[in-house]
mmJSON file of the N, C-alpha and C atoms, coordinates in Angstrom:
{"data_MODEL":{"atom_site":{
"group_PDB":["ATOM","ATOM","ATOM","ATOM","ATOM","ATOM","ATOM","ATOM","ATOM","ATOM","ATOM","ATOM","ATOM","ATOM","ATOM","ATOM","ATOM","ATOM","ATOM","ATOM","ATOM","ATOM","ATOM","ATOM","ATOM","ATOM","ATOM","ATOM","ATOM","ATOM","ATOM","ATOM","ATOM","ATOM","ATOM","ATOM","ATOM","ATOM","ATOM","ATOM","ATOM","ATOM","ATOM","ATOM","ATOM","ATOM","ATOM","ATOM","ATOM","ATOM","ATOM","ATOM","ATOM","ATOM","ATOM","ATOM","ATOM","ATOM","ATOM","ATOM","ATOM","ATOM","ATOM","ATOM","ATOM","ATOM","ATOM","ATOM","ATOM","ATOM","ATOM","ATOM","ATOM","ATOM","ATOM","ATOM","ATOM","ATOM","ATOM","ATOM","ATOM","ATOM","ATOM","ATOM","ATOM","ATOM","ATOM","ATOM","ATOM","ATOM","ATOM","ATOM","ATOM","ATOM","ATOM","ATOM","ATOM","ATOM","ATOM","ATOM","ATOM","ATOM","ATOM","ATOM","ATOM","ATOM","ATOM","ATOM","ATOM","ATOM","ATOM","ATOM","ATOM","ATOM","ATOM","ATOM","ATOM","ATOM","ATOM","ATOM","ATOM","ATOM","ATOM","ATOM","ATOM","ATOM","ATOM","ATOM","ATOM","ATOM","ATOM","ATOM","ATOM","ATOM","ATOM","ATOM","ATOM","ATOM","ATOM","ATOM","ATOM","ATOM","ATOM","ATOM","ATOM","ATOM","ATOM","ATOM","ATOM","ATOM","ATOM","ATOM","ATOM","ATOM","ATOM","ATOM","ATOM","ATOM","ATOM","ATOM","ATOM","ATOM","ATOM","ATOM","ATOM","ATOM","ATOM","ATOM","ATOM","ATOM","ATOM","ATOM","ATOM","ATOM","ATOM","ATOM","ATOM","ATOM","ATOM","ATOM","ATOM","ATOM","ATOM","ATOM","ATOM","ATOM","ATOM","ATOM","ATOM","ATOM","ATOM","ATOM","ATOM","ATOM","ATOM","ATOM","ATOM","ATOM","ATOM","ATOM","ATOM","ATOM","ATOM","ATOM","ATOM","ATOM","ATOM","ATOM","ATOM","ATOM","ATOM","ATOM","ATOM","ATOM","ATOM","ATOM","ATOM","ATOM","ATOM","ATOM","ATOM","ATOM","ATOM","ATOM","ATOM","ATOM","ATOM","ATOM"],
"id":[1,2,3,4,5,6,7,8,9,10,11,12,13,14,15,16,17,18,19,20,21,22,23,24,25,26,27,28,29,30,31,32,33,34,35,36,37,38,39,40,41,42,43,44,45,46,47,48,49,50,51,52,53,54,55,56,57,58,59,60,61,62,63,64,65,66,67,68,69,70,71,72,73,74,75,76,77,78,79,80,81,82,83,84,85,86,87,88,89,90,91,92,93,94,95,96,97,98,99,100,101,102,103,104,105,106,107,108,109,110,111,112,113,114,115,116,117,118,119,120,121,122,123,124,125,126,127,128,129,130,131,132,133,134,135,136,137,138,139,140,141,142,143,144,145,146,147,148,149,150,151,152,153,154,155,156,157,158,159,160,161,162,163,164,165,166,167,168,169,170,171,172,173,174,175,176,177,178,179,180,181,182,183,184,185,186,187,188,189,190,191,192,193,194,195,196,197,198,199,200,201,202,203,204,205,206,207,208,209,210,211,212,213,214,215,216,217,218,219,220,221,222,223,224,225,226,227,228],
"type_symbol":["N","C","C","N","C","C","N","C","C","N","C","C","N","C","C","N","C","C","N","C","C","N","C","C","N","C","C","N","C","C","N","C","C","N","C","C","N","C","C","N","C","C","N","C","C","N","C","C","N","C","C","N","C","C","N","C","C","N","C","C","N","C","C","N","C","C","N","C","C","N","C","C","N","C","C","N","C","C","N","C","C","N","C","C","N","C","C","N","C","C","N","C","C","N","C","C","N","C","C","N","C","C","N","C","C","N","C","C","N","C","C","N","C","C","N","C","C","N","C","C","N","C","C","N","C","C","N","C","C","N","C","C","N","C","C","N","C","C","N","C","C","N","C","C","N","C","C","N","C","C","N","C","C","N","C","C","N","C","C","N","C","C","N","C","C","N","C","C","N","C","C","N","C","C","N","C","C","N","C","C","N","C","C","N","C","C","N","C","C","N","C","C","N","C","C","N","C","C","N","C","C","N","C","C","N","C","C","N","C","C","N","C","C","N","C","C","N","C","C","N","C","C","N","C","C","N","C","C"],
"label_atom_id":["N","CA","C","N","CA","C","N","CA","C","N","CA","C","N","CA","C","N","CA","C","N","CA","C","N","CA","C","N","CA","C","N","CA","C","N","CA","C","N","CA","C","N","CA","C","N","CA","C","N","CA","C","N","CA","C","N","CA","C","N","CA","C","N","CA","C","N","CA","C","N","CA","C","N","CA","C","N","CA","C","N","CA","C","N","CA","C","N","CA","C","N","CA","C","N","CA","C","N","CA","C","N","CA","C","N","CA","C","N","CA","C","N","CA","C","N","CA","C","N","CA","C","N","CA","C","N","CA","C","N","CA","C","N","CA","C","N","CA","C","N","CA","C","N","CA","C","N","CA","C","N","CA","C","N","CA","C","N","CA","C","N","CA","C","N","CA","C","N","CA","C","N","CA","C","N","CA","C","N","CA","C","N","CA","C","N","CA","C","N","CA","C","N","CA","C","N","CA","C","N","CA","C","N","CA","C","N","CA","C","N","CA","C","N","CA","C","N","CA","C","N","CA","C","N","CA","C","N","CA","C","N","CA","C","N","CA","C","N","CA","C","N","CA","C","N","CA","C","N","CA","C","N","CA","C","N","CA","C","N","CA","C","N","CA","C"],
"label_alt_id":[null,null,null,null,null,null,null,null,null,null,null,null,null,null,null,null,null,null,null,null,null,null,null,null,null,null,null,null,null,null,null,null,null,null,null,null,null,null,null,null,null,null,null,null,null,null,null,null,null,null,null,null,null,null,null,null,null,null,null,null,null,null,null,null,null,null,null,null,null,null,null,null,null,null,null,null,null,null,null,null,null,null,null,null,null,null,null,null,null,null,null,null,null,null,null,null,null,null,null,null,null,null,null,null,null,null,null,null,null,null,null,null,null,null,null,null,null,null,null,null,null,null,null,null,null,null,null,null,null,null,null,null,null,null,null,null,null,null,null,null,null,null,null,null,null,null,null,null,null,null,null,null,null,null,null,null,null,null,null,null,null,null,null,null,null,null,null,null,null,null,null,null,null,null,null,null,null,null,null,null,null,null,null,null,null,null,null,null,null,null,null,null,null,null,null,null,null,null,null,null,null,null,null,null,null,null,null,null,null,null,null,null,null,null,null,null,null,null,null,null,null,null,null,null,null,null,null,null],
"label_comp_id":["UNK","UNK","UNK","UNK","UNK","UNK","UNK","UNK","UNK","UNK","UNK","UNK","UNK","UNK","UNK","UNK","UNK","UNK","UNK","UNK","UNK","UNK","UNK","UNK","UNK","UNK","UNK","UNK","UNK","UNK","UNK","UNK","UNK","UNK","UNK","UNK","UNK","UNK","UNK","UNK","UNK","UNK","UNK","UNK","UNK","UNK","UNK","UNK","UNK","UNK","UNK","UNK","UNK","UNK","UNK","UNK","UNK","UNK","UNK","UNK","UNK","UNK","UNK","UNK","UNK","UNK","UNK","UNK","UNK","UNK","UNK","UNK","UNK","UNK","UNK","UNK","UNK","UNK","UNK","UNK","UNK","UNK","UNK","UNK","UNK","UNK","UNK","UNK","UNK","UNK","UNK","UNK","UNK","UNK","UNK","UNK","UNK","UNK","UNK","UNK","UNK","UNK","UNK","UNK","UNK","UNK","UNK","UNK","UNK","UNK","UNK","UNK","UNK","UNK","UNK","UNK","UNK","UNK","UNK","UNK","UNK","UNK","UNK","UNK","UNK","UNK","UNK","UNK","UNK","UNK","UNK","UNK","UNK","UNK","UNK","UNK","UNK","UNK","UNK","UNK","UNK","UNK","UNK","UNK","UNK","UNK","UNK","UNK","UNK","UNK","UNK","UNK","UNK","UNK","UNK","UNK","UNK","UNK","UNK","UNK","UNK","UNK","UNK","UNK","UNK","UNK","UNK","UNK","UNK","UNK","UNK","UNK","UNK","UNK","UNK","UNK","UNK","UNK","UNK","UNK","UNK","UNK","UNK","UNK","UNK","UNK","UNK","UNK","UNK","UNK","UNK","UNK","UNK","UNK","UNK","UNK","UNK","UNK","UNK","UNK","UNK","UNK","UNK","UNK","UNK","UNK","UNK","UNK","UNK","UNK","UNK","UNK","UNK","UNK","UNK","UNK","UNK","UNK","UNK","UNK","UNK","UNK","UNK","UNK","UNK","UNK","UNK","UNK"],
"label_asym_id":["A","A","A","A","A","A","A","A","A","A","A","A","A","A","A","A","A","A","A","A","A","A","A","A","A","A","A","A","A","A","A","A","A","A","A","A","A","A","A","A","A","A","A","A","A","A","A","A","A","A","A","A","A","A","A","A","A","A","A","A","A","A","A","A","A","A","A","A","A","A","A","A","A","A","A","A","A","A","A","A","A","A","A","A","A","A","A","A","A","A","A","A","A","A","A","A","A","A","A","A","A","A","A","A","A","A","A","A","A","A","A","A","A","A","A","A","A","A","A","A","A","A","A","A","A","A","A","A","A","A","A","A","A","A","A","A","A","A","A","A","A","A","A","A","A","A","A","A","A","A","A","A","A","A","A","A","A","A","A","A","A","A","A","A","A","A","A","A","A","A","A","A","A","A","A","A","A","A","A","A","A","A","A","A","A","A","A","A","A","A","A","A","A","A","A","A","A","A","A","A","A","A","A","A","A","A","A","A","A","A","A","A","A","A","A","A","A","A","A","A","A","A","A","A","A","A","A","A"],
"label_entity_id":["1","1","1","1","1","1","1","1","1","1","1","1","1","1","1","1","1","1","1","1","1","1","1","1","1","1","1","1","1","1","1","1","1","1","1","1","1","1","1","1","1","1","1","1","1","1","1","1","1","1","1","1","1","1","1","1","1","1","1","1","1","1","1","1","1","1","1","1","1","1","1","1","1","1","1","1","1","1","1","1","1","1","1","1","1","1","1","1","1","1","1","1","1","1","1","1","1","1","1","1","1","1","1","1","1","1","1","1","1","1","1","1","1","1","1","1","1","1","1","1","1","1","1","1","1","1","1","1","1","1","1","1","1","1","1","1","1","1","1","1","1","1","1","1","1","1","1","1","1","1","1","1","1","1","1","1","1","1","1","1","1","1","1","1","1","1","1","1","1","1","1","1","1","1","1","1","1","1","1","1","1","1","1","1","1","1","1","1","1","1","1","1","1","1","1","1","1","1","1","1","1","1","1","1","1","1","1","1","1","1","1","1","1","1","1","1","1","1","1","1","1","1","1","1","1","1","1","1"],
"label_seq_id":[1,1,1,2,2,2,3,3,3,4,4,4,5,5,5,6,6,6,7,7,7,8,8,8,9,9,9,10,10,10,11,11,11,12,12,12,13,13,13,14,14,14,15,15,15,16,16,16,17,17,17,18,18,18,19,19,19,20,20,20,21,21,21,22,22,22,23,23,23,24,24,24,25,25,25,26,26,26,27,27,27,28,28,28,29,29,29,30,30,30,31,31,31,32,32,32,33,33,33,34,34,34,35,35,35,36,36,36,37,37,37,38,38,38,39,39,39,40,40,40,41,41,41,42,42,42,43,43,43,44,44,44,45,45,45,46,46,46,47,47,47,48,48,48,49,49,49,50,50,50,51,51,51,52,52,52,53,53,53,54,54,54,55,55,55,56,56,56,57,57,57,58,58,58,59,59,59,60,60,60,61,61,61,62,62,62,63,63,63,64,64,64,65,65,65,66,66,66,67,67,67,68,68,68,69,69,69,70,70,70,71,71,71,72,72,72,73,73,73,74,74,74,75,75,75,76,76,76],
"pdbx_PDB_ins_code":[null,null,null,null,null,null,null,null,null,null,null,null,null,null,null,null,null,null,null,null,null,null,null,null,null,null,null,null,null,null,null,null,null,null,null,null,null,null,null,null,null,null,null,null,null,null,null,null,null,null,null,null,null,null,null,null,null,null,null,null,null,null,null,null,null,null,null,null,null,null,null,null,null,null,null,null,null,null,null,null,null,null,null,null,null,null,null,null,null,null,null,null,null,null,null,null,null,null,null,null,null,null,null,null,null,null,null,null,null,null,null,null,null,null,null,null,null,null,null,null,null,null,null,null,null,null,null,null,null,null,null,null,null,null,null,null,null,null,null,null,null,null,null,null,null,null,null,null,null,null,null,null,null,null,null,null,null,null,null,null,null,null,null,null,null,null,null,null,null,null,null,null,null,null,null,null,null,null,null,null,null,null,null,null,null,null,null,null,null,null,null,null,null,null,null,null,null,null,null,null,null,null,null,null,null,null,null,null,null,null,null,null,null,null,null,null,null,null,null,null,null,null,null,null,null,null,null,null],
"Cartn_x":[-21.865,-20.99,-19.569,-19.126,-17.64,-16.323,-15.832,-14.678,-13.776,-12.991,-12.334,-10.816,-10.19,-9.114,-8.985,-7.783,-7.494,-7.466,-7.264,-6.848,-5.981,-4.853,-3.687,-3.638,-3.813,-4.018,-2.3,-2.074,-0.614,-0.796,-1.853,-1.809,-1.224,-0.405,0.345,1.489,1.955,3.342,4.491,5.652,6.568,7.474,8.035,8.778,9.96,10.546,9.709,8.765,8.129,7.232,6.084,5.534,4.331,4.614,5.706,6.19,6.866,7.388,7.389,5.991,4.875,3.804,3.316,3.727,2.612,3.503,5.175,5.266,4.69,4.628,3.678,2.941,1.776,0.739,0.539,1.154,1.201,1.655,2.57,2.975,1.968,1.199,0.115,-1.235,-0.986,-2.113,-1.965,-2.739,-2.814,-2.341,-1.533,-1.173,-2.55,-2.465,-3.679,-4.536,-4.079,-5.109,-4.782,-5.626,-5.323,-5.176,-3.755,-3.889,-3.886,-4.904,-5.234,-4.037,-3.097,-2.627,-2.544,-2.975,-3.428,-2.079,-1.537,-0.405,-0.634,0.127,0.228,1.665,2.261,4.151,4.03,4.201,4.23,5.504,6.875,8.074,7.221,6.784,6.221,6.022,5.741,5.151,6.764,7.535,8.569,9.221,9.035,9.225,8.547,7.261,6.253,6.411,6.555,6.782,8.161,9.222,10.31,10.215,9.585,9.357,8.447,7.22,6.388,6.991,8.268,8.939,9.484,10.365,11.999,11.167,10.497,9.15,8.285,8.258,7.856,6.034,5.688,3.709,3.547,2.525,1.744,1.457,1.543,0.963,-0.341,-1.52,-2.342,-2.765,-2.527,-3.006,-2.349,-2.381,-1.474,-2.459,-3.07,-3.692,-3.085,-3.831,-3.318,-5.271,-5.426,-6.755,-6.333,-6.878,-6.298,-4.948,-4.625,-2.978,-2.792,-3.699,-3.314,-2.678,-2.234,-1.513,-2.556,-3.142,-3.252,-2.778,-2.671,-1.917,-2.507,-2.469,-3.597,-2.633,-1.879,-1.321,-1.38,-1.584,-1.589,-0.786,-0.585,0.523,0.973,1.784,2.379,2.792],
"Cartn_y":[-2.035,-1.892,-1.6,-0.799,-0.045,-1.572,-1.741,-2.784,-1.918,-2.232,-1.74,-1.939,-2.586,-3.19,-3.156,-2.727,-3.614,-4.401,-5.313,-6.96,-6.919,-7.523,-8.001,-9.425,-10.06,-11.673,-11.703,-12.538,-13.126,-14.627,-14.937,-17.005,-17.6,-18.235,-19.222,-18.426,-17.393,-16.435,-17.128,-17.54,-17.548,-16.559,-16.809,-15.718,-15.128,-13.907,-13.092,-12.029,-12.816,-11.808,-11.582,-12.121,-11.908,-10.566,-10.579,-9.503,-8.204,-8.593,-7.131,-6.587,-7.505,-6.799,-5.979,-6.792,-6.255,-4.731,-4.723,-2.91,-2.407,-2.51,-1.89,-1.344,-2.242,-1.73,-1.472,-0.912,-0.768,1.205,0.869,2.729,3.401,2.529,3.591,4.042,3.195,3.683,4.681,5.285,6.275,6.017,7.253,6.708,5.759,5.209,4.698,3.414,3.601,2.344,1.012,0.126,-1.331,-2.172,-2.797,-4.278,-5.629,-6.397,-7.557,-8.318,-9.365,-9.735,-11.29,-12.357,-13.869,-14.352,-15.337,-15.294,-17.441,-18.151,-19.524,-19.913,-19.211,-19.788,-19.973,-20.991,-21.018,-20.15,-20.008,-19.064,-17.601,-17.291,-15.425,-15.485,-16.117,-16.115,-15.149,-15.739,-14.979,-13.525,-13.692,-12.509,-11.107,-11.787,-10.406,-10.015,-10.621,-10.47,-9.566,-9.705,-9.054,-7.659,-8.048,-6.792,-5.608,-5.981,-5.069,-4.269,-5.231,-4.618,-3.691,-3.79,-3.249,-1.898,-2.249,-0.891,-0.6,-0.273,0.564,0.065,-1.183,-1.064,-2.239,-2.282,-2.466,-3.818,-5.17,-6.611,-6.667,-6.277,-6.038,-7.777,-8.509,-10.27,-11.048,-12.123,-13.097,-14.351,-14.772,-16.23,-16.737,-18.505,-19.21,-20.049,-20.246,-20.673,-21.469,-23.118,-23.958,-23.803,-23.777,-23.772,-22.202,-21.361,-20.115,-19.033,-18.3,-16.845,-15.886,-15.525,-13.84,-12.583,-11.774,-10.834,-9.891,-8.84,-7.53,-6.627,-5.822,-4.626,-3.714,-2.117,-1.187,-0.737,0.625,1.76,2.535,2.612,4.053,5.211],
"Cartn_z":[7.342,8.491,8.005,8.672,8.212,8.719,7.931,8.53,8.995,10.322,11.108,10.586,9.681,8.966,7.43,7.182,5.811,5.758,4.894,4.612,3.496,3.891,3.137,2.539,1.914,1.813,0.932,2.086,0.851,0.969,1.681,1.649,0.2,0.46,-0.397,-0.986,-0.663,-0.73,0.533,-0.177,1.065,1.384,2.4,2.93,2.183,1.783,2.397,1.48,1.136,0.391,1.168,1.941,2.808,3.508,4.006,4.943,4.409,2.862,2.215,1.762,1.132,1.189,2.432,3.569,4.79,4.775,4.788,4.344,3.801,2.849,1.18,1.792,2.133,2.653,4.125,5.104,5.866,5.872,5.023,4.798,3.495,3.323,2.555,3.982,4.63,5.707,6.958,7.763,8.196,9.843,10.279,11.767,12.61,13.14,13.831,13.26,11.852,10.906,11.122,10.699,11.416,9.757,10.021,9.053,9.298,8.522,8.826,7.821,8.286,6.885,6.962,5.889,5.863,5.462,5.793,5.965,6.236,5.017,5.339,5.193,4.757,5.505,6.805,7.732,9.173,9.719,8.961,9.018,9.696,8.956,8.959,10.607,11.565,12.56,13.891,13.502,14.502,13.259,11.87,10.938,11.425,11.97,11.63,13.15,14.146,15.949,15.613,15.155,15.036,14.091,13.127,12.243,13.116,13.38,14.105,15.174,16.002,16.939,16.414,15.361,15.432,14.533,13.694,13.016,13.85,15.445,16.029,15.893,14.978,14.746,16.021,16.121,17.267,16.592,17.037,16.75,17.848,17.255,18.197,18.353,17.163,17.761,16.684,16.878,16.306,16.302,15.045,15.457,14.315,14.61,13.468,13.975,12.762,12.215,11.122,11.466,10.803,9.877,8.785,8.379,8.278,8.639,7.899,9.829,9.385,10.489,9.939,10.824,11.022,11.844,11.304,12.01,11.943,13.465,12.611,13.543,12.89,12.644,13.22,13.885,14.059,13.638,12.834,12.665,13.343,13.436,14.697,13.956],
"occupancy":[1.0,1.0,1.0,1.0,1.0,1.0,1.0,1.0,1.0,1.0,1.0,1.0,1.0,1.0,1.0,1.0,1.0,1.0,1.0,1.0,1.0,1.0,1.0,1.0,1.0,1.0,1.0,1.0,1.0,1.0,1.0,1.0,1.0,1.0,1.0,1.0,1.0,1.0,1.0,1.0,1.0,1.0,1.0,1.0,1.0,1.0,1.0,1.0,1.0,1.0,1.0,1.0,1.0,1.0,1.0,1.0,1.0,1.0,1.0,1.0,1.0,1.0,1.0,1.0,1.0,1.0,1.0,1.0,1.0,1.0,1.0,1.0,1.0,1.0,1.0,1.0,1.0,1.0,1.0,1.0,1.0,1.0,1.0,1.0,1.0,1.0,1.0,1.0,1.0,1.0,1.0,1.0,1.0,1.0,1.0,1.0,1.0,1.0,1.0,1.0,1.0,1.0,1.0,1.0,1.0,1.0,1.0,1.0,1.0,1.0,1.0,1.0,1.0,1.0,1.0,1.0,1.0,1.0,1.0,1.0,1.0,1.0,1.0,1.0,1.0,1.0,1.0,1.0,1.0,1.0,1.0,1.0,1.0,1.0,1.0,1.0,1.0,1.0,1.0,1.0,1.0,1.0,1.0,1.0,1.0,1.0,1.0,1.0,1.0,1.0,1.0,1.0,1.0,1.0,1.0,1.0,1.0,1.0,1.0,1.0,1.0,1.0,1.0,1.0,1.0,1.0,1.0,1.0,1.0,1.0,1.0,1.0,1.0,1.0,1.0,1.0,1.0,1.0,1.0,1.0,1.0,1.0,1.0,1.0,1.0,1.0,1.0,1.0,1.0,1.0,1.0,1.0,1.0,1.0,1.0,1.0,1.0,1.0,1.0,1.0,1.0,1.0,1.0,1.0,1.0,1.0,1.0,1.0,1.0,1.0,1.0,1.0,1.0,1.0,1.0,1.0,1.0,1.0,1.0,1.0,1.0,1.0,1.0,1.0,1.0,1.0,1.0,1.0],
"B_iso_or_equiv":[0.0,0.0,0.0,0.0,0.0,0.0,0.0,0.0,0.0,0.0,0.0,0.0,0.0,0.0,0.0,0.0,0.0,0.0,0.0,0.0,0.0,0.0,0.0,0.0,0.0,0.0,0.0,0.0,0.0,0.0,0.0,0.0,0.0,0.0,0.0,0.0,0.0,0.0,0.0,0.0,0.0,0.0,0.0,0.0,0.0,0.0,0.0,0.0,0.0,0.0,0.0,0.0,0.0,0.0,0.0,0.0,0.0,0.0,0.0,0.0,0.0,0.0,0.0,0.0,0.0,0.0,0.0,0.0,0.0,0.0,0.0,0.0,0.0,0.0,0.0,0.0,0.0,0.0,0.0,0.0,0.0,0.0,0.0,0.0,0.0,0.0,0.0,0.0,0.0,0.0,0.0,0.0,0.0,0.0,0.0,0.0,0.0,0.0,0.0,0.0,0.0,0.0,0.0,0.0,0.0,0.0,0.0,0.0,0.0,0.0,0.0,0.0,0.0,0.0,0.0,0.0,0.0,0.0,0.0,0.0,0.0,0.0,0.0,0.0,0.0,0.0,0.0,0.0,0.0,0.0,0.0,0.0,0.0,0.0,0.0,0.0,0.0,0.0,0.0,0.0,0.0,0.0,0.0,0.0,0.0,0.0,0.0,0.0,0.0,0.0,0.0,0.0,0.0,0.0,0.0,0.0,0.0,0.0,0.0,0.0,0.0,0.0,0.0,0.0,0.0,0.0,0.0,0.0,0.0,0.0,0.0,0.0,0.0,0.0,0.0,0.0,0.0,0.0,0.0,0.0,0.0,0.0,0.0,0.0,0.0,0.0,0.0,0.0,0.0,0.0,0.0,0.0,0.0,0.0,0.0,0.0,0.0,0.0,0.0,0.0,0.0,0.0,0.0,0.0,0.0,0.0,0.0,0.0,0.0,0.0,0.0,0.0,0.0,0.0,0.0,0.0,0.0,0.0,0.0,0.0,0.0,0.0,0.0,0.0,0.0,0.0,0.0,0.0],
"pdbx_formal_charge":[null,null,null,null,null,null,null,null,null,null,null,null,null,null,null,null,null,null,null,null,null,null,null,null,null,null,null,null,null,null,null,null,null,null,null,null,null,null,null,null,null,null,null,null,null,null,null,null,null,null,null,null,null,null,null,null,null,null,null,null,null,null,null,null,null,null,null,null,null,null,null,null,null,null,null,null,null,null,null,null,null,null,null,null,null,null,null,null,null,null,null,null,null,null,null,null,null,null,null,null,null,null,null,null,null,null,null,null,null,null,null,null,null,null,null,null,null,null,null,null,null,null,null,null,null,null,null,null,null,null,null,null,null,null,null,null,null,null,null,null,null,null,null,null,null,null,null,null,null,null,null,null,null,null,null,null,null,null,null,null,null,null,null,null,null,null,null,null,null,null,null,null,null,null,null,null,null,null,null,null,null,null,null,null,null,null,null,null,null,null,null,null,null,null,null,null,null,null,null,null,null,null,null,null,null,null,null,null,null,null,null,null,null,null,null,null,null,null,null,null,null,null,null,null,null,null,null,null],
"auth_seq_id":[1,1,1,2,2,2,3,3,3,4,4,4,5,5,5,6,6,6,7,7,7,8,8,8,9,9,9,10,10,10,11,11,11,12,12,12,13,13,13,14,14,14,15,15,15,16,16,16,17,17,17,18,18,18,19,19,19,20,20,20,21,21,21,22,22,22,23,23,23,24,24,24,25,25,25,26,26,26,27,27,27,28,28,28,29,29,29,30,30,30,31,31,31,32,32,32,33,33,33,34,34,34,35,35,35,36,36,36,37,37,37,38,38,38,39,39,39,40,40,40,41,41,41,42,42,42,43,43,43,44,44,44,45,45,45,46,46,46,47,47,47,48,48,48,49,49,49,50,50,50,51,51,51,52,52,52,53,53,53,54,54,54,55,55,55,56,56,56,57,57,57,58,58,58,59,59,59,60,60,60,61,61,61,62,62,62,63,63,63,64,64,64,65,65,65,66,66,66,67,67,67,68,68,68,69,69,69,70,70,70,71,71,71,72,72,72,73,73,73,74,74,74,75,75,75,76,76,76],
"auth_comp_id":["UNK","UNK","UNK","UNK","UNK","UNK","UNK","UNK","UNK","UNK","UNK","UNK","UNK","UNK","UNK","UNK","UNK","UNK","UNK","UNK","UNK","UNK","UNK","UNK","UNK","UNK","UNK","UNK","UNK","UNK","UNK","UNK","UNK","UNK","UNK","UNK","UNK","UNK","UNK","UNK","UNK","UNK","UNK","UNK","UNK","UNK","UNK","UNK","UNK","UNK","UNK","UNK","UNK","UNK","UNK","UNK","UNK","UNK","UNK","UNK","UNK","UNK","UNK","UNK","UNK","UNK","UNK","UNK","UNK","UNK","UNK","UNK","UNK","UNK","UNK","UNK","UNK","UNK","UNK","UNK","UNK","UNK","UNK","UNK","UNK","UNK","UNK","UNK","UNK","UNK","UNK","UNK","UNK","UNK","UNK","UNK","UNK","UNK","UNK","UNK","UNK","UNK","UNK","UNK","UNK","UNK","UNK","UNK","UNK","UNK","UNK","UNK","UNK","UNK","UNK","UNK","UNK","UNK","UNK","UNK","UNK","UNK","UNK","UNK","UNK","UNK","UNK","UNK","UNK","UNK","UNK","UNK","UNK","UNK","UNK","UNK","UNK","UNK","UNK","UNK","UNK","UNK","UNK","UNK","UNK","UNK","UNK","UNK","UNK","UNK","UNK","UNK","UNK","UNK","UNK","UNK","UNK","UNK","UNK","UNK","UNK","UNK","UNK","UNK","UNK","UNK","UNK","UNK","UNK","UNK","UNK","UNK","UNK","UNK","UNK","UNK","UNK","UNK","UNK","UNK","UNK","UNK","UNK","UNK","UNK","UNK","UNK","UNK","UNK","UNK","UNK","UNK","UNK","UNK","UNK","UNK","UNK","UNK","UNK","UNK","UNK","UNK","UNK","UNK","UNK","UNK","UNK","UNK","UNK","UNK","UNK","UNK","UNK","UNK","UNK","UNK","UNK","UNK","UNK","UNK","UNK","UNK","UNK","UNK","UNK","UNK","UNK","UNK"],
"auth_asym_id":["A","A","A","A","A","A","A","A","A","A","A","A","A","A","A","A","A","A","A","A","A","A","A","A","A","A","A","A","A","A","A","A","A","A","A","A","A","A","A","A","A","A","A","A","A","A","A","A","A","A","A","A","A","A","A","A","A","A","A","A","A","A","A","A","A","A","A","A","A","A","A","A","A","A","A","A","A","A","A","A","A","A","A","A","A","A","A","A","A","A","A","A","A","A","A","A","A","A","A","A","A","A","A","A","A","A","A","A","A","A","A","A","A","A","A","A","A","A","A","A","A","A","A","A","A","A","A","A","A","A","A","A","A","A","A","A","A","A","A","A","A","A","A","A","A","A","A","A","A","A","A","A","A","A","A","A","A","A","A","A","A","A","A","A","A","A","A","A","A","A","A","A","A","A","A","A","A","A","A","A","A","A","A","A","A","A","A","A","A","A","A","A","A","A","A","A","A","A","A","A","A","A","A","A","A","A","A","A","A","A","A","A","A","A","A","A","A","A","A","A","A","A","A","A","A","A","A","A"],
"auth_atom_id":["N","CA","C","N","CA","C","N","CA","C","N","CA","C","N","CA","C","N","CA","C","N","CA","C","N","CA","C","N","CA","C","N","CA","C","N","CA","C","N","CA","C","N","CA","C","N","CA","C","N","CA","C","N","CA","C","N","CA","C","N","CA","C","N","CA","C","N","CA","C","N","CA","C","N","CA","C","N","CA","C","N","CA","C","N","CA","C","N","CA","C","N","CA","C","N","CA","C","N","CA","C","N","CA","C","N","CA","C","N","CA","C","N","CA","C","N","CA","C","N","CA","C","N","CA","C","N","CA","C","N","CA","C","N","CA","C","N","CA","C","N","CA","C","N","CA","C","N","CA","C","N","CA","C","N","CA","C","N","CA","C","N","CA","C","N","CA","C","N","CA","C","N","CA","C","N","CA","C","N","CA","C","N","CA","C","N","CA","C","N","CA","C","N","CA","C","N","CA","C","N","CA","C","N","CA","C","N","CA","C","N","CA","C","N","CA","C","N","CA","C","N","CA","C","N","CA","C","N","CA","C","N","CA","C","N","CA","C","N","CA","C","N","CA","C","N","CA","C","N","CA","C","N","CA","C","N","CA","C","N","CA","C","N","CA","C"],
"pdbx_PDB_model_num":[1,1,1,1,1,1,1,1,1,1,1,1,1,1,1,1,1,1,1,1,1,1,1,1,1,1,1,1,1,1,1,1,1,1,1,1,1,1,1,1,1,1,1,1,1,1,1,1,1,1,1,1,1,1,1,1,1,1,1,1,1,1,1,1,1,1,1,1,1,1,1,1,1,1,1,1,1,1,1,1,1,1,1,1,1,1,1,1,1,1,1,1,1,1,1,1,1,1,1,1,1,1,1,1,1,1,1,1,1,1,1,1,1,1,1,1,1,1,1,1,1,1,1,1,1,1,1,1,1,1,1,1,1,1,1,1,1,1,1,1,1,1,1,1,1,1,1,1,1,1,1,1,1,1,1,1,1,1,1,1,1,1,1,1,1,1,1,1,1,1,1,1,1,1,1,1,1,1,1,1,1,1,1,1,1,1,1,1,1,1,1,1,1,1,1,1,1,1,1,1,1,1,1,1,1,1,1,1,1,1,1,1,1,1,1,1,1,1,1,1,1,1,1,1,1,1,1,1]
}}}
């Protein structure tokens, strides 16, 4: 089965390195592509809501699953 996402894992990275990776890899991918990124700084949570905004990508969901954030991405 084709996974619909990248996956970014930065669990146990604090800020802001979680969120310069999720650039990184976010501008190697293709208009339309989706990133998943694991994320346990509880901080990253209003970082990545502001970043996704002000960079135009799409926060298609936001969970938190026991201590960890996920975030899954769209590119614009």
């Amino acid at each position: 089965m084709h996974q619909q996402y990248e996956i970014l894992d930065t669990r146990g990275l604090r800020c802001p390195l979680p969120l310069l990776k999720a650039k990184r890899a976010i501008s190697e991918l293709a208009v339309g592509e989706q990133l998943m990124v694991l994320v346990t700084d509880p901080s990253s949570q209003d970082d990545f809501k502001a970043w996704a905004s002000i960079a135009k990508h799409d926060l298609l969901s936001m969970e938190q699953v026991a201590n960890e954030f996920h975030f899954l991405l769209r590119k614009n």
